[in-house]
Steps between C-alpha positions, in 0.01 A plus 500: 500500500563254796890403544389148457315502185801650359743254625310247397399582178918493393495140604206373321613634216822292561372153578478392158840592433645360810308193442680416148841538726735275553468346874614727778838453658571439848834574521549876470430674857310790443586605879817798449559413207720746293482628145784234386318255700242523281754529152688241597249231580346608149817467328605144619178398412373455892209706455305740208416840533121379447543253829696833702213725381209279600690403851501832590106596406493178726664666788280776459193333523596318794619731720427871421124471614516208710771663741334833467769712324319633241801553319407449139218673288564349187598186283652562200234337230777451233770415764497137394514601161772700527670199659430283229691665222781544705493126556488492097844719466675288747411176332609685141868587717480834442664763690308622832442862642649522773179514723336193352233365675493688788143579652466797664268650720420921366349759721164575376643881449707378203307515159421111346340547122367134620374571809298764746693708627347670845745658669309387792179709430185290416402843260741323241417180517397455190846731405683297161801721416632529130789368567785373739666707746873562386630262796264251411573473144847498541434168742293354271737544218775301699274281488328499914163403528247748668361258724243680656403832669509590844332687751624820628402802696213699338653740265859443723433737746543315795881383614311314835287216312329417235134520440390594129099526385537284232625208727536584828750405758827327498642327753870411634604165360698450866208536696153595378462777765726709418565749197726428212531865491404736166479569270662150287315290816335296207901386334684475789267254700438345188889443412564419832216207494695397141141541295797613233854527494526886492322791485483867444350813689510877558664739757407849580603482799514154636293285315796268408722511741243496777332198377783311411629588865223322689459227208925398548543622114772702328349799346668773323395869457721635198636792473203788308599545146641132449148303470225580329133566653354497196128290509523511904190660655711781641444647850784754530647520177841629605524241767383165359719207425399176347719218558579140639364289828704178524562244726887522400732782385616295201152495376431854562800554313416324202158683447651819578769452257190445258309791599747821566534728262439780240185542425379853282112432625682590846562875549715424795695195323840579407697329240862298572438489857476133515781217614553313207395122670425539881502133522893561466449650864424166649806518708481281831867680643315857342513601923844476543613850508203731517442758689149487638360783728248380706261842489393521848217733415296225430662238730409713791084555501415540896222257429694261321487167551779325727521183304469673172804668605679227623441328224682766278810560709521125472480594100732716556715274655510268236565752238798588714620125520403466132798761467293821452671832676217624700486911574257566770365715556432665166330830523335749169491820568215654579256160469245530715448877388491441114301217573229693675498783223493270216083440447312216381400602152135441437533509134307166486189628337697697231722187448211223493332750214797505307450116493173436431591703190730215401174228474282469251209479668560693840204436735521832563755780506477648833587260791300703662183377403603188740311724746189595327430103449652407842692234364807468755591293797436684831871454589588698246235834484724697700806483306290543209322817608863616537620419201233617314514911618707612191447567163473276213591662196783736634901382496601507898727715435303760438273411771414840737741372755738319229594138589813433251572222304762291566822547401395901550438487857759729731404283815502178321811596330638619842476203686620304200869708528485466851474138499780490231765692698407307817576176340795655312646701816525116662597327173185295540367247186153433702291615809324247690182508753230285567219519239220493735576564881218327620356129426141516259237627676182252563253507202242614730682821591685593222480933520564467940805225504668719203806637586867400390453562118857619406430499134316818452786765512870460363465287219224633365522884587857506370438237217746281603542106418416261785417140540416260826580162559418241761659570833320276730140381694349721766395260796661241236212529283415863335759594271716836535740604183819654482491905295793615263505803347705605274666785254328543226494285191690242722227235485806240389694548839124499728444138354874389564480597840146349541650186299801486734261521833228248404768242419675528821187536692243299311245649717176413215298246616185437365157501708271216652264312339583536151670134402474370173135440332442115394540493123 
């Protein structure tokens, strides 16, 4: 089914609402605009959620195909709807969730009972799941909006761009020839262009951090066992995280306060590991005092860009005038070796089965059968054909050369102490490094111009919390973002520090060509 059909199909079905509206207002600037933004013009009677709703479907269909992103695969049909009868509880005064009215943009990877979801593979296009993922309900039940869907890396294997079969490529809302990055490509240009306020996608091993990197987003990667994966097409099971793409920390805050937790469909979720409210971490002093070790293991890539890394020692800088102690350098034993031993599991096949067992109507079983019909994008056949060597219908672990789920992995679990007793040996709260080394490559050359990815190995391989935040503009006009990693379970601290640093630095600004659509 052709990405625009689909698009517009969800809007004809919403003229006749929108036409019964009350006039559009054109006072509220859609441009940046922040979750209590949005509340507050609502609440003082500025603006209605139905006015915000249809302002940013606007957006959409301004800019996404007419400046060549290709950010957005679908319109919510019942957005406006949804909008509607939370126009009808203001107006009856009563109380609000606390994510009223805010429309956000969802990787097509999460599971939408009221939408496709793809999970950027044109074999499930026609893919309705049951029901919501966990993250997705738990939104929707504080009342956000899901907006639309967006475009993303077919199946999320690649962390250079993102090209899907189902609707093809995405570009970098900076500048159209270059890569947002992948696997999220589809939120974070589409958050950074302000088609909705926030937005939500999936890390395996970069996919939110990377994007939100070269998109000048804060993203966060939790730690593994506080957020649930449940309804996310999975790629690695033991590695995936779902979470937040923002253009502020605030914001990120506020959805992630929504969406960590508990959650017994989760075999790796662990109860009472949450903060209590992480918007209490909203602390613009929280850097006075730290002790940050910049981890020069991934400062120091021999091909590296300069101004990248001038750009972060200038981060670092500020951190230090912001009153953070910086430790550098900061060293884990044995890194680079653990690193190397730990492998990439290819469980995908086994963990993509165990999914499709979850619909109701699986187009198939075996992801497999992809390659019998031939439906995939020729970026992605050779990570598929890798992915796709081992067996369905047998646990990893018991694979003929094991690979061990986490939290039973000695290498994993290695590297995870080492890390621990580096930053405790130096009394450290945070490590800090670049969170790419190298500016986006051009979308024309997105596998040779790869190279400064620093996501792929500590957080991940140890399972450790991490989030990146706006450090500055390559050539003063590709973004570059700011890593923190952190102890486990310390996702509270990560956005205080990230809070702290974006209000000193305010380093977010938005990209060209996006102003406000004539209402």
């Amino acid at each position: 089914m052709p990405k625009t059909r689909l698009r517009y199909l969800g809007l004809f079905l919403l003229l006749p609402l929108a036409a019964c509206s009350a006039p559009q207002s054109s006072s509220f600037n859609f441009l940046e605009a922040s979750i209590a933004d949005i509340q507050s013009a609502i609440l003082q009677g500025d603006s209605t959620c139905h006015e915000i709703v249809a302002g940013y479907i606007k957006r959409i269909e301004a800019y996404d195909e007419s400046r060549n992103i290709n950010a957005i695969t679908q319109i919510n049909p019942k957005a406006l709807e949804k909008a509607d009868a939370i126009d009808l509880a203001v107006s009856k005064n009563e109380t609000m969730p606390e994510l009223f009215c805010s429309p956000l943009l969802i990787k097509d990877n999460f599971d939408t009972h009221d939408m496709v979801t793809t999970g950027g593979s044109i074999a499930l296009i026609d893919s309705f799941p049951p029901d919501d993922a966990f993250m997705v309900r738990k939104l929707r039940e504080a009342g956000a909006i899901v907006l639309a869907k967006t475009n993303m890396a077919e199946w999320a294997f690649s962390p250079r761009e993102t090209v899907s079969s189902s609707y093809g490529r995405t570009a970098n809302a900076y500048d159209v020839d270059f890569v947002p990055a992948g696997s999220s490509g589809g939120t974070a240009s589409g958050v950074a262009a302000s088609f909705g306020v926030a937005g939500m996608g999936s890390d395996t091993g970069n996919s939110i951090r990377g994007p939100s990197s070269h998109l000048a987003l804060f993203g966060i990667r939790s730690t593994i066992g506080l957020t649930s994966r449940d309804g996310v097409i999975p790629l690695v099971f033991d590695r995936d995280i779902a979470g937040p793409m923002t253009r502020t920390v605030e914001d990120g805050a506020r959805l992630f306060n929504v969406i960590a937790g508990y959650d017994p469909a989760d075999s790796l979720t662990l109860p009472n590991k949450r903060e209590e409210n992480y918007l209490d971490f909203l602390n613009a002093g929280g850097l006075e005092g730290k002790r940050l070790g910049v981890f020069r293991s991934l400062v120091e890539h021999d091909d590296a860009d300069p101004e990248i890394k001038a750009i972060f020692l200038q981060a670092v800088h500020d951190l230090a005038e912001a009153g953070a102690i910086i430790v550098d350098p900061l060293e884990i034993n044995d890194f680079q070796l653990l690193s190397d031993q730990i492998p990439f599991c290819g469980r995908f096949r086994y963990d993509v089965g165990q999914y499709f067992k979850s619909l109701e109507n699986p187009p198939f079983l075996d992801v497999n059968k992809v390659l019998e019909t031939g439906e995939i994008a020729p970026e992605t056949r050779a990570a598929f054909d890798f992915y796709a060597q081992n067996p369905l219908d047998v646990v990893p672990d018991e694979w003929e050369e094991p690979c061990p789920t986490w939290p039973n992995h000695p290498e994993r679990n290695q590297l995870l102490a080492n890390a621990i007793e580096a930053m405790d040996a130096a009394q450290l709260d945070a490590l800090i490094f670049p969170t790419w080394s190298n500016p986006p490559a051009h979308i024309n050359r997105a596998n040779e111009e790869y190279k400064g990815d620093n996501n792929q190995r500590l957080a991940p391989d140890a399972g450790l919390p991490a989030v990146t935040v706006p450090m500055g503009f390559w050539q003063n006009r590709l973004p570059a973002g700011l890593q923190i990693v952190g102890r486990p379970y310390s996702e509270g601290l990560l956005i205080e520090l990230a809070y702290a640093y974006e209000q000193r630095t305010q380093h977010r600004r938005p990209p060209e060509g996006f102003g406000e659509v004539s209402r």
